[in-house]
N, C-alpha and C positions, 0 to 999 in steps of 0.2 A: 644651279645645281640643286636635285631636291634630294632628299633623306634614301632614296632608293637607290641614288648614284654613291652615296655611301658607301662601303665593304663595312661589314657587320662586324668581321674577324681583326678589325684596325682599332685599338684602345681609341679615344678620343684624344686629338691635341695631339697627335704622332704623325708622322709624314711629310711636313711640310719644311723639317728642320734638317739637313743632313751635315755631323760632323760629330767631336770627338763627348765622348758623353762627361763632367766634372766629377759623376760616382768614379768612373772604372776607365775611365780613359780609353773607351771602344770606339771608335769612330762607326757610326753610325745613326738610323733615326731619332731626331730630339725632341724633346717637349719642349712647353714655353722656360723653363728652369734650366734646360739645356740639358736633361735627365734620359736616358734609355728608357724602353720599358720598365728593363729589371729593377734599375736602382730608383725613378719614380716611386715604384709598391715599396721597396725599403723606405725609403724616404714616409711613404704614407703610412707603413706602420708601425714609423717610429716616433710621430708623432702622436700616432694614435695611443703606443705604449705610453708617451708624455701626457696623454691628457690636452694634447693641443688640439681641443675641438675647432678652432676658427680657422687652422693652418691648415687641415686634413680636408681634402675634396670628399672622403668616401666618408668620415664623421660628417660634414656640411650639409649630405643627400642622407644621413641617417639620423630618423628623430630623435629629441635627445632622452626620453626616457629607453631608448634601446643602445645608446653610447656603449655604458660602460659594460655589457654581457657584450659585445662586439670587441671591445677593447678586452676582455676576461677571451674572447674566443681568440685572436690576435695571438696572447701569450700562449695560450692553450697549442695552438700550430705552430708556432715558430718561435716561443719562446720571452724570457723576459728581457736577456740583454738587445741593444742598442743595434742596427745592422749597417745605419750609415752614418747618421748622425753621432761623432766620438766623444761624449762626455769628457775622457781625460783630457783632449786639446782644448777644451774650451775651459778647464780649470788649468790647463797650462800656461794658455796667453792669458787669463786673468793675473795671475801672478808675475807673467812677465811686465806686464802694462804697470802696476803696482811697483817693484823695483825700478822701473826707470823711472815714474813718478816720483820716486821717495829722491833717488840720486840728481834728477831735476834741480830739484827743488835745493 
């Protein structure tokens, strides 16, 4: 297959997955993360809001003195909170992990 057998209008890493997405629960095309379209770009820019330059494919293809005006342009469109990744669950199971340690023990 060469690059012209491609569809231009297909993201990359889309098509070849079919089933329920883990953002939104839509059964449909998947990435490698098991991710939609939609909720992959949440995903990438909510890492990007993190500052997770190694995790972000679209920070990875962007050099890094132009990061953070990308990550400034990010919040600027869509904002400063979080879209898929939940900060409070991740300090909920920290805490729960923590009490059953403490009772462990």
């Amino acid at each position: 297959m060469s690059m012209r057998d491609l569809d231009a209008s297909e993201p990359i890493g889309f098509g070849s997955i079919q089933g329920e997405c883990y953002g939104c629960n839509i059964f449909t095309e998947l990435d490698d993360l098991m991710l939609c379209a939609e909720c992959s770009s949440k995903l990438d820019r909510d890492l990007l809001r993190q500052r997770k330059w190694d995790c972000s494919i679209t920070a990875w293809l962007t050099p890094e003195d132009r990061r953070e005006s990308l990550r400034n342009d990010i919040i600027k469109k869509y904002g400063n909170s979080l879209e898929l990744i939940s900060s409070e669950e991740c300090k909920t199971n920290k805490n729960k992990r923590k009490k059953y340690n403490k009772k462990k023990r």
